[in-house]
N, C-alpha and C positions, 0 to 999 in steps of 0.2 A: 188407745181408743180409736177403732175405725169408723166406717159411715155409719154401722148403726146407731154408734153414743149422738149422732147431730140429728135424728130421726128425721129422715130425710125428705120432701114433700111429693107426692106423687106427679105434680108441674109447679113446677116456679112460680110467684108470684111478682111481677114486674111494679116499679114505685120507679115515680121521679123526682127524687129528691130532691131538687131546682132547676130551676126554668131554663136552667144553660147546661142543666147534668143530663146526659144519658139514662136512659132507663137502667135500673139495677133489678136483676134477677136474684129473689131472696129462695132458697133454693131449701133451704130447710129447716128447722126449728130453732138450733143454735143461733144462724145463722138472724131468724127473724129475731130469738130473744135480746140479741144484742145492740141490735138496731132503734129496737124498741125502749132498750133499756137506757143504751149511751149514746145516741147517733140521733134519733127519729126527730126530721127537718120541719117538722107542723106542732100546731098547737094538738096536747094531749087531753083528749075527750075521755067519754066512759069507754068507749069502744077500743080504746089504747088501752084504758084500766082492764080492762076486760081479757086483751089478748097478750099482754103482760103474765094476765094470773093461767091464762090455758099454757101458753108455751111454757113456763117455769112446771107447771103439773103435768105437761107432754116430758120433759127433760128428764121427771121426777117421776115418769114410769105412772103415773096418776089417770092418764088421757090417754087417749087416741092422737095419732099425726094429726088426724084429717080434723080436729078440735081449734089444735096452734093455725092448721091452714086457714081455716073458715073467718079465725078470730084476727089473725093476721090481716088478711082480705080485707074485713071489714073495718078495720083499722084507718089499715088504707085509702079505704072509700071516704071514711067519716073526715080523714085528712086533705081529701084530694089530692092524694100524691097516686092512686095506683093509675097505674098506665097499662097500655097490653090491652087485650081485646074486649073483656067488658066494660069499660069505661064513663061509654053513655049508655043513660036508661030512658 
């Protein structure tokens, strides 16, 4: 399975998973469902539930990349871990 099977994001999306971690760039679908799944450093909201079920239905040929990216993103935000240039609103 090459880059296509991890549906890959059109830009990264950067998370700082702790206040002494480096930003991490989640680079693709795979990459965000596992984070999300076994990894993800904040309390899980609807917005986690939400970008759990896009990226499993991006993986699953079901969605669009650009689905996992948005639901990812906003994941993120709802956690305040994303980092990277929109950050403040």
């Amino acid at each position: 399975m090459g880059d296509g099977s991890d549906k890959r994001f059109q830009r990264p999306v950067f998370i700082s998973p702790g206040p002494t971690d480096e930003a991490l760039a989640v680079r693709n679908t795979r990459q965000a469902a596992d984070l999300l799944l076994t990894r993800w450093p904040a309390r899980r909201g609807p917005r986690h539930r939400d970008a759990v079920d896009a990226c499993l239905k991006v993986l699953d040929g079901h969605r669009s990349t650009v689905d996992a990216y948005d639901a990812f993103r906003e994941a993120a935000e709802e956690a305040g871990i994303l980092a990277g240039e929109n950050t403040h609103s």
